[in-house]
C-alpha positions as CSV (number, residue, x, y, z in Angstrom):
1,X,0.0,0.0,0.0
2,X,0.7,3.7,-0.2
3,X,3.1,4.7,2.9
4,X,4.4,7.8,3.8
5,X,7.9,8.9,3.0
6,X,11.2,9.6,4.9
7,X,13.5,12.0,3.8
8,X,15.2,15.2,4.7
9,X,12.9,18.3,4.9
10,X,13.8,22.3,3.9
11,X,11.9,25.5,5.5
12,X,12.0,26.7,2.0
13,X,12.9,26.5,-1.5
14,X,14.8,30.2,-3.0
15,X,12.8,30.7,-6.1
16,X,13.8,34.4,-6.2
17,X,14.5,34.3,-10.0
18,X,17.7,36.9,-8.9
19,X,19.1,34.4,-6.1
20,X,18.9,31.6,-8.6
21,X,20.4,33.5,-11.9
22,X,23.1,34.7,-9.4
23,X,23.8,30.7,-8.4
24,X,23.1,29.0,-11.1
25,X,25.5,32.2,-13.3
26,X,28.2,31.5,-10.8
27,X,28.3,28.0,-11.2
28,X,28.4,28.3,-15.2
29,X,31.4,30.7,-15.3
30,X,33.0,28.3,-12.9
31,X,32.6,25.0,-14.7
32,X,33.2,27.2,-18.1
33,X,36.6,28.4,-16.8
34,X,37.5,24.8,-15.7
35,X,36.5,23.5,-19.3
36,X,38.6,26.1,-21.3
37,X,41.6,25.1,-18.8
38,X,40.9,21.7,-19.6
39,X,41.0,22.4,-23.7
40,X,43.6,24.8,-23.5
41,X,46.0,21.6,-21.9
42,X,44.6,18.2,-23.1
43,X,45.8,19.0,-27.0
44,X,49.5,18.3,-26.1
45,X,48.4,14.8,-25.2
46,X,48.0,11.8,-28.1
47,X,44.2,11.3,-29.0
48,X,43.4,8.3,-27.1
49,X,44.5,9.9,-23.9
50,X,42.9,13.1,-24.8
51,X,39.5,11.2,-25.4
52,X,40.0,9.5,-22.3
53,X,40.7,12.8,-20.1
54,X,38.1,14.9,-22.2
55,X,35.0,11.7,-20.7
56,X,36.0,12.4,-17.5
57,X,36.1,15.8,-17.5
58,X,32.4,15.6,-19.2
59,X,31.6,13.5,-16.1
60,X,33.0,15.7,-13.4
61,X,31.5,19.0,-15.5
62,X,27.8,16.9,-15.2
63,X,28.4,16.4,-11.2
64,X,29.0,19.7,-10.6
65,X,26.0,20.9,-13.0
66,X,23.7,18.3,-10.9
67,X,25.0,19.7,-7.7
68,X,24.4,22.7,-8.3
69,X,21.2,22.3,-9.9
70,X,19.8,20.1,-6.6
71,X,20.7,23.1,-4.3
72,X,18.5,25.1,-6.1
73,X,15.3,22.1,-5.8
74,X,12.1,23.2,-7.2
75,X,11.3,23.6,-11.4
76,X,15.4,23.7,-11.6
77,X,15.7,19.8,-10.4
78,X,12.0,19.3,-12.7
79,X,13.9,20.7,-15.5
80,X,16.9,18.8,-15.0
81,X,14.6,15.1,-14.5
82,X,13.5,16.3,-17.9
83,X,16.6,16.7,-19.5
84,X,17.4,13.0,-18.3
85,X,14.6,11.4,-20.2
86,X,14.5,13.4,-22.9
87,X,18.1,14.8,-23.7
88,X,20.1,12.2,-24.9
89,X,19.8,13.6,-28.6
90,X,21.0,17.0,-27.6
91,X,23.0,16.0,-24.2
92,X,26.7,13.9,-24.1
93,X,25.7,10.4,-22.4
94,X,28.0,11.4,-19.3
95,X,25.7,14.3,-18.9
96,X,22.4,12.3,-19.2
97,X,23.7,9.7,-16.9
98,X,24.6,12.2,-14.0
99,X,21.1,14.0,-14.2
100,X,19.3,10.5,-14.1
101,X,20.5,11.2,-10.2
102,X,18.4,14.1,-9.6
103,X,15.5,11.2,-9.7
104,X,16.3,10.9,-6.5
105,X,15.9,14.0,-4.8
106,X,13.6,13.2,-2.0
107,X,13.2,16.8,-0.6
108,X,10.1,17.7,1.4
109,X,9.0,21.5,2.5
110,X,8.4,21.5,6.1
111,X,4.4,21.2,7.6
112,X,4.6,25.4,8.5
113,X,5.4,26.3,5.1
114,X,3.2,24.1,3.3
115,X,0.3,24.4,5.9
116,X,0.8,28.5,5.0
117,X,0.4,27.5,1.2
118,X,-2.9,25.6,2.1
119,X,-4.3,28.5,4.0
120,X,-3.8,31.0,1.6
121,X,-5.3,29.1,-1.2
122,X,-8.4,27.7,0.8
123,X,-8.8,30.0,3.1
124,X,-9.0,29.2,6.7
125,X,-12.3,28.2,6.8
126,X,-12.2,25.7,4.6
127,X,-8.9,24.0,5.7
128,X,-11.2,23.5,9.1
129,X,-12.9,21.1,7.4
130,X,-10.2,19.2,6.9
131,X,-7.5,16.8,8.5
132,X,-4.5,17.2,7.0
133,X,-1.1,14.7,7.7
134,X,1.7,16.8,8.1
135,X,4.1,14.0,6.6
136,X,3.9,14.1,3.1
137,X,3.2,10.8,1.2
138,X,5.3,12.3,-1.5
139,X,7.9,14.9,-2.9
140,X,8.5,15.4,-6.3
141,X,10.6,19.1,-7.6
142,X,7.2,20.6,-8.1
143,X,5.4,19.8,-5.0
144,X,4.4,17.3,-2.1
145,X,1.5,15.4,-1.6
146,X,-0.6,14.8,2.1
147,X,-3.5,12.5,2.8
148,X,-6.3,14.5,4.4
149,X,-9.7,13.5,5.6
150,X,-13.0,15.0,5.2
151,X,-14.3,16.0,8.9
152,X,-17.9,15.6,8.0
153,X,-18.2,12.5,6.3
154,X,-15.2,11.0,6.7
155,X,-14.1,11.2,3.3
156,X,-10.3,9.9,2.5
157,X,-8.4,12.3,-0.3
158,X,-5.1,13.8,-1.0
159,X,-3.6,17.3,-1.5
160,X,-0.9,17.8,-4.1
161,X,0.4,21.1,-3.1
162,X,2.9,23.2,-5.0
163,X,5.4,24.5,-3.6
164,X,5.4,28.5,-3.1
165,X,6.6,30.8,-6.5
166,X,8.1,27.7,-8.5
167,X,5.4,28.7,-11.1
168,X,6.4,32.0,-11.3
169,X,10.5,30.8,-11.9
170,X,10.1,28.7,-14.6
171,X,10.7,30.7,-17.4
172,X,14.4,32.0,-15.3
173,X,14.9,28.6,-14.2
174,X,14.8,27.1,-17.9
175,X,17.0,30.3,-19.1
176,X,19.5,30.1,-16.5
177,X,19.9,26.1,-17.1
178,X,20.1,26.4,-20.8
179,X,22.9,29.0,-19.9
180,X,24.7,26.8,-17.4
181,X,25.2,24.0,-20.3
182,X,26.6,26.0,-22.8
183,X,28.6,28.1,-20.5
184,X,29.9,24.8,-19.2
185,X,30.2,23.8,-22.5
186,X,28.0,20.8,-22.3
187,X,25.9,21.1,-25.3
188,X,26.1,22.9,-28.7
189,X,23.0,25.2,-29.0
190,X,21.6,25.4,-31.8
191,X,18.4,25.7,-33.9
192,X,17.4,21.8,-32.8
193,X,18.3,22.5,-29.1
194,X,16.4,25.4,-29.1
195,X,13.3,24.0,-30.4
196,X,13.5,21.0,-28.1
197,X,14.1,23.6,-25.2
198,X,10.7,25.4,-25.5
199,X,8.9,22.0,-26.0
200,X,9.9,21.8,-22.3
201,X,9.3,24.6,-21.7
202,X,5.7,24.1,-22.3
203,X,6.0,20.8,-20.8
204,X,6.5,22.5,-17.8
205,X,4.1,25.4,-17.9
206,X,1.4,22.6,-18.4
207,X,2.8,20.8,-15.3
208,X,2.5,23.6,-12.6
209,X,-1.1,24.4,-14.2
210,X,-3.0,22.5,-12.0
211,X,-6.3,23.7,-13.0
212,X,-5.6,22.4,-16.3
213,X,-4.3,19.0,-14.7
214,X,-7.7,19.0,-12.7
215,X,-9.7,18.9,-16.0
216,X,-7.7,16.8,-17.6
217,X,-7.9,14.7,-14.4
218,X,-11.9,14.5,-15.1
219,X,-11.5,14.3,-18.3
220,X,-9.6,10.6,-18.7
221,X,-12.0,10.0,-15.5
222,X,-14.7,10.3,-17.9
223,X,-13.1,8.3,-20.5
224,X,-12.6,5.3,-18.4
225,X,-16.0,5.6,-16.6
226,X,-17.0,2.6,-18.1
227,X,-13.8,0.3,-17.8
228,X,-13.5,-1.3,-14.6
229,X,-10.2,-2.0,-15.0
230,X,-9.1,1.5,-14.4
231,X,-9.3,3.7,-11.4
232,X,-8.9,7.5,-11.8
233,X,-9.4,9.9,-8.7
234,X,-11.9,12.3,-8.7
235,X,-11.2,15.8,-8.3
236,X,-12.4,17.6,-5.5
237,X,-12.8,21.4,-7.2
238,X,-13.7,23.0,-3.4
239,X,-10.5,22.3,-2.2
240,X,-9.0,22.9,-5.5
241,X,-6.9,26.1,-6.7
242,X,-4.2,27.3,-9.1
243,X,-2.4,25.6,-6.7
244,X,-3.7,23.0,-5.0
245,X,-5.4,19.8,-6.5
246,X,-7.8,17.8,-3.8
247,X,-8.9,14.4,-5.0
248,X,-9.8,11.2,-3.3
249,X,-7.3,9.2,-1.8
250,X,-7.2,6.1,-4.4
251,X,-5.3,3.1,-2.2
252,X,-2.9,0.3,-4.5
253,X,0.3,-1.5,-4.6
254,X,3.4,-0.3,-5.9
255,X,4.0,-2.2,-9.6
256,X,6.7,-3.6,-8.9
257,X,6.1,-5.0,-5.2
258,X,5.5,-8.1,-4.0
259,X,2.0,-8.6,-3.9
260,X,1.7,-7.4,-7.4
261,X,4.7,-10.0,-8.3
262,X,3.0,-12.6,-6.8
263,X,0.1,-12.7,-8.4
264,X,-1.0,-15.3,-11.1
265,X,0.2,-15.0,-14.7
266,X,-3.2,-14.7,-16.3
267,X,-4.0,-12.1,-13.8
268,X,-0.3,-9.9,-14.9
269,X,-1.5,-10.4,-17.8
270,X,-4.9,-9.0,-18.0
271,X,-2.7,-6.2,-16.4
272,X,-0.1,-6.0,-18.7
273,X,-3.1,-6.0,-21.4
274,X,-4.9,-3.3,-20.0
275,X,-2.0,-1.0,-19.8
276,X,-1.4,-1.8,-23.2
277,X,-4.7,-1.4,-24.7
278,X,-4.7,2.3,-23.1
279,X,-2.0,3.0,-24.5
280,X,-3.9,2.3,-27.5
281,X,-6.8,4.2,-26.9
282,X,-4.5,7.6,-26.1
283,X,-2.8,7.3,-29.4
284,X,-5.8,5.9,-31.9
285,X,-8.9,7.1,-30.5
286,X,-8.0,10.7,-28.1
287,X,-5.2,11.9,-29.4
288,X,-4.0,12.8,-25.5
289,X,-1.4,10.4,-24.1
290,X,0.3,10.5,-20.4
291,X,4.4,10.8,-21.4
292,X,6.0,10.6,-17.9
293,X,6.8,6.8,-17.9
294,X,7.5,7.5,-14.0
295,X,6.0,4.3,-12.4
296,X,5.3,6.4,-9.3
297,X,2.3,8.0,-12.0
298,X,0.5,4.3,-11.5
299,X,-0.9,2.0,-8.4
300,X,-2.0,-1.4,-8.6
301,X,-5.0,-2.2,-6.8
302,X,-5.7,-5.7,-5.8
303,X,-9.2,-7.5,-6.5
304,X,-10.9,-8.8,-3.0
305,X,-8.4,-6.3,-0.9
306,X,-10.3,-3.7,1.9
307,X,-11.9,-0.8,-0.6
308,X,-10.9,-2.7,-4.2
309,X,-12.8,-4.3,-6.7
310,X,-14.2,-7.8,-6.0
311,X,-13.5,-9.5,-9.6
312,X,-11.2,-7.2,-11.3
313,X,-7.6,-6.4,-9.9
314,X,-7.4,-2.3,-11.4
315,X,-4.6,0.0,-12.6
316,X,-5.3,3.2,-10.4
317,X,-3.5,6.3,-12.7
318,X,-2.8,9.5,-10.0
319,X,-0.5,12.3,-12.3
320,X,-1.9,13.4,-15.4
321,X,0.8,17.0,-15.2
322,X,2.1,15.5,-17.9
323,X,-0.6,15.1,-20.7
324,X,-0.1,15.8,-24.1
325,X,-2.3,16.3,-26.8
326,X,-1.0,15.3,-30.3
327,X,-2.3,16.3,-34.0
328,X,-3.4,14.5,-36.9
329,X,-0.4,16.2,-38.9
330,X,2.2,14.3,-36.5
331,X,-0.5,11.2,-35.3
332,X,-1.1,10.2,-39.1
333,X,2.2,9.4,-39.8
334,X,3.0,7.8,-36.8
335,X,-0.1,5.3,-37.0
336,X,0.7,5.1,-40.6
337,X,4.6,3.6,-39.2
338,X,2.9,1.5,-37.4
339,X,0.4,-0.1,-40.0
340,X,3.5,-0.6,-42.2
341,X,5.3,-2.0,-39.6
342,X,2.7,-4.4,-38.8
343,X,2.0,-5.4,-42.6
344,X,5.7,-5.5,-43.3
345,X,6.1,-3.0,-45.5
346,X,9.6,-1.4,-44.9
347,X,8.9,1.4,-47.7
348,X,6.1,2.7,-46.0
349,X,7.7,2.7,-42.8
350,X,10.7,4.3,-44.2
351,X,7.6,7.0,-45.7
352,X,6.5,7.6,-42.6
353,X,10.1,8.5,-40.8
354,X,10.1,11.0,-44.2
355,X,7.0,12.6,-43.3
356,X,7.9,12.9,-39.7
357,X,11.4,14.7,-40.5
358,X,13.7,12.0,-38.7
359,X,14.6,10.4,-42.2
360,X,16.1,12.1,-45.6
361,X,15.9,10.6,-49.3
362,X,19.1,11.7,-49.6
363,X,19.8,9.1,-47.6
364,X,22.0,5.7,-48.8
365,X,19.1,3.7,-49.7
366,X,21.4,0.7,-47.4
367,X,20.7,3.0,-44.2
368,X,17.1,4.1,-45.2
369,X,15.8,0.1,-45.1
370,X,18.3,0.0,-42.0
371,X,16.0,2.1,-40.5
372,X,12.8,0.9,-41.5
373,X,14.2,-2.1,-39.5
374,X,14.6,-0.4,-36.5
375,X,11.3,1.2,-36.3
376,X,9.6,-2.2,-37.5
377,X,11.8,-4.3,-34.7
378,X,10.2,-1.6,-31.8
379,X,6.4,-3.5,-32.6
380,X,8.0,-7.1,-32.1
381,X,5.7,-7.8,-29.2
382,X,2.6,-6.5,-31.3
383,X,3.2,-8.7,-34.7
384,X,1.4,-11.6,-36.2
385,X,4.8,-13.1,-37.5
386,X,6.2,-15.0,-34.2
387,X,9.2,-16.4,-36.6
388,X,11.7,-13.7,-35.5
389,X,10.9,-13.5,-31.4
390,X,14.3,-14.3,-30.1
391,X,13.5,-18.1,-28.3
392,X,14.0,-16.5,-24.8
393,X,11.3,-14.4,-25.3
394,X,9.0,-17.1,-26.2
395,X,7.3,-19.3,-23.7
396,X,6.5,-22.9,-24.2
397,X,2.4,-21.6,-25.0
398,X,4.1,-19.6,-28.0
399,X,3.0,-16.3,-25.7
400,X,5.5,-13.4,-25.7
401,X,8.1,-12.8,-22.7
402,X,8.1,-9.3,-22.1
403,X,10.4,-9.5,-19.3
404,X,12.8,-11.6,-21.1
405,X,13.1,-10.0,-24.5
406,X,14.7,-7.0,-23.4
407,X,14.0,-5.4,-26.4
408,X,14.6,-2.1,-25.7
409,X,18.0,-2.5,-25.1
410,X,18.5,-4.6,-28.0
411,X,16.7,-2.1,-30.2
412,X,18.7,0.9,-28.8
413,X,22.1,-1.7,-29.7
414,X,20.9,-2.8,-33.2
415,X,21.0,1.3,-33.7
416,X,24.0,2.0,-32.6
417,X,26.1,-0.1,-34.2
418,X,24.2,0.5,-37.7
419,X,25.1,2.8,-40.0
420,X,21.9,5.1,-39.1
421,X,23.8,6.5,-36.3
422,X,26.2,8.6,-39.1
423,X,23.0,10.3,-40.0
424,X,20.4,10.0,-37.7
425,X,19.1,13.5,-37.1
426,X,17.2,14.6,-34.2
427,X,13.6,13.3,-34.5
428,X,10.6,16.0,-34.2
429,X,9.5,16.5,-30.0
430,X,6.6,15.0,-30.3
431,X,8.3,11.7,-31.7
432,X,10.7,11.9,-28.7
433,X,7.9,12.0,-26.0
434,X,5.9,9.8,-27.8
435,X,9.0,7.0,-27.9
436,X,9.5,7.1,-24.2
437,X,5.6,6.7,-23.9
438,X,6.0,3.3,-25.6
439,X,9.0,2.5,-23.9
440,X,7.7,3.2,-20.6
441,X,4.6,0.6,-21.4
442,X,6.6,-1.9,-22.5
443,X,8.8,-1.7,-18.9
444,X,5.5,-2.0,-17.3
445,X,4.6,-5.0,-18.6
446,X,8.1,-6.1,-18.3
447,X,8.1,-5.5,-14.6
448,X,4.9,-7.6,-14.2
449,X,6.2,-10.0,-15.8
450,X,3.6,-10.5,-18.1
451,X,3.4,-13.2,-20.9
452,X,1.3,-12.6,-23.8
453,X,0.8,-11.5,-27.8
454,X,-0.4,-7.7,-28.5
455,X,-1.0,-8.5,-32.0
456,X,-4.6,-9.1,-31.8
457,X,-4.8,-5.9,-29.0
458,X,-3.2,-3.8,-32.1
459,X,-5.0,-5.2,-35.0
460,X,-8.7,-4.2,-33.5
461,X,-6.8,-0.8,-33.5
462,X,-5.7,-0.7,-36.8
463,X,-8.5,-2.3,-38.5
464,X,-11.6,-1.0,-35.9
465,X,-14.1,-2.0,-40.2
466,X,-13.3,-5.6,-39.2
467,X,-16.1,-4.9,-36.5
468,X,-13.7,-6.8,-33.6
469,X,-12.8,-3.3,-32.0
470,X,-14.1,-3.4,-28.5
471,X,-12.4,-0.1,-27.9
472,X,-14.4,2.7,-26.5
């Protein structure tokens, strides 16, 4: 079950955009100095040695930037989680690696500060009618979460509260980082950078919006009214403000704990399934798709437990900050990649990269059907052919191994070592988000351990005329 957390605690976070500019401006002429030093010496030396010394000084440059950056908490260490998952076309790997850390910044504001938050944004009289817990549940960058209960009735929810001015910073923060890197020397900016760095920008405008989470809270509630297999909290709106979102308190496992791994395969399955097919639903049918692969986003709740469904064990979703709604200009070509990947048909995959901006014609036609394989490898889990599943990934049923396929990895290897890596260019944002959207629901069937075929999940999707979509 949900338990609350232990970690350090702060009185307050300095989102003064002049306190932070000034720390995070220091910090970039340091590491900049210490870089041109660096360059100015490592010439002399032969070129292996001068490779080797110029990784490790990319590794000690990313330390520094991440301890910098966690001094600072608030959108600064958001913006730096960001850059982890999503900066690995823009960012050296030594960078990536050491920002991966900030993931575990476990930070919480103290009870005064955040019970002065809660009174100023519900007003004293209505914070009387709650309970609140003074020990957060959870800390993320952005904000901390309580349980609270309902005086009158008795009602269990929780309060995701945002911590004081980090709305108000993001813009500075996201300047002063972007600053910090090339200061430090850490990333070439440039027209693609730039583009990629006001997609999260906007990424994290929608994030600290927590009206617009609220709807968007109601509106996949709605969506999923009718599925059982899906729990989604409802929103509270008289204890909701700019900056506070009050919804009930929706109990469940962790995915990845015992009582979820212990659990019979057809029931991980019908788990893994569900995941899967909603996946489905966010990219066919609504256009609107959760991209934070964070498993903290999900809860499984266990059929016949205190307050759970009798028959059906449920996938309870919490976080939808991170929402994004695609259009039919970029969703078209993307379903169209996947069709042709499903029927085979390499040109039409290779088409669809084209259309999408991550492929040339004036490409070698050698690494253009390269990397038609490399986007039809990603659906291996999802096609009818079952002649090119590795045999580890196959069970003795014929059913797919999710957990032992590792396919990610050996789709991010097949890349690398092909000759699409001299001229892969950085894919459009959306494509970006949208990968680690796929990547994060394959992991979570992976974790569960699930064993089964998405092809026929994937076919009702593609062809809904056949009259076998059950899909809402």
């Amino acid at each position: 079950m949900t338990s609350k957390r232990r970690g350090s605690s702060v009185s307050r976070i300095k989102t003064g955009s002049f306190e932070r500019r000034l720390s995070l401006t220091r910090a970039g002429l340091f590491a900049g100095t210490r870089m041109a030093s660096h360059l100015a010496t490592n010439w002399l030396s032969s070129r292996e040695t001068r490779e080797q010394r110029h990784r490790a000084m990319l590794s000690s440059q990313a330390e520094f930037l991440v301890e910098e950056l966690g001094k600072l908490k608030g959108s600064v260490v958001k913006i730096g989680q960001v850059m982890a998952l999503y900066g690995e076309h823009f960012l050296p790997e030594e960078v990536t690696e050491a920002l991966h850390t900030l993931e575990d910044q476990t930070t919480s504001l103290e009870w005064a500060s955040i019970r002065k938050v809660l009174a100023r944004e519900l007003g004293s009289d209505r914070l009387a009618e709650l309970e609140v817990d003074p020990e957060p549940i959870g800390a993320a960058s952005l904000g901390q979460v309580h349980r609270a209960r309902r005086r009158s009735d008795g009602l269990e929810l929780v309060l995701k509260v945002q911590y004081p001015g980090v709305a108000d910073a993001v813009d500075s923060d996201l300047n002063s980082v972007a600053q910090l890197l090339r200061i430090a020397r850490l990333v070439s900016i440039g027209p693609e950078f730039n583009d990629w760095l006001e997609e999260v920008r906007e990424m994290m405008h929608r994030e600290v919006d927590y009206r617009l989470e609220a709807r968007t809270t109601e509106k996949f509630r709605a969506l999923l009214a009718d599925d059982d297999r899906f729990v989604v909290p409802r929103v509270l709106p008289e204890y909701s403000t700019a900056h506070v979102i009050a919804s009930t308190y929706e109990q469940g496992h962790s995915v990845s704990s015992v009582a979820v791994r212990e659990l019979p395969l057809a029931r991980r399955n019908a788990l893994g399934q569900a995941a899967l097919e909603l996946f489905f639903r966010e990219l066919f049918l609504w256009g609107e798709i959760q991209t934070d692969p964070n498993f903290g986003n999900y809860r499984i709740r266990i059929a016949g437990e205190p307050g759970a469904d009798r028959d059906h064990d449920q996938i309870v979703l919490l976080d939808f900050g991170a929402v994004q709604s695609y259009p039919d200009s970029f969703l078209k070509p993307v379903i169209h990649m996947i069709q042709a990947s499903y029927e085979g048909d390499r040109e039409q995959v290779v088409e669809g990269g084209v259309q999408l901006r991550f492929m040339s014609r004036d490409w070698p036609e050698e690494v253009l059907q390269t990397f038609g394989e490399v986007c039809m490898s990603v659906l291996e889990p999802l096609q009818a052919d079952r002649g090119q599943w590795p045999p580890e990934a196959v069970n003795g049923d014929g059913q797919y191994r999710w957990k032992q396929s590792d396919l990610p990895s050996r789709v991010a290897r097949y890349a690398a070592r092909s000759a699409i890596s001299r001229y892969f260019r950085i894919p459009p944002k959306e494509f970006v988000f949208l990968n680690r959207k796929l990547i994060g629901v394959y992991t979570f069937i992976a974790v569960l351990c699930a064993e089964f075929n998405g092809e026929p999940l994937l076919r009702r999707y593609l062809y809904p005329e056949n009259g076998d979509d059950k899909a809402g």
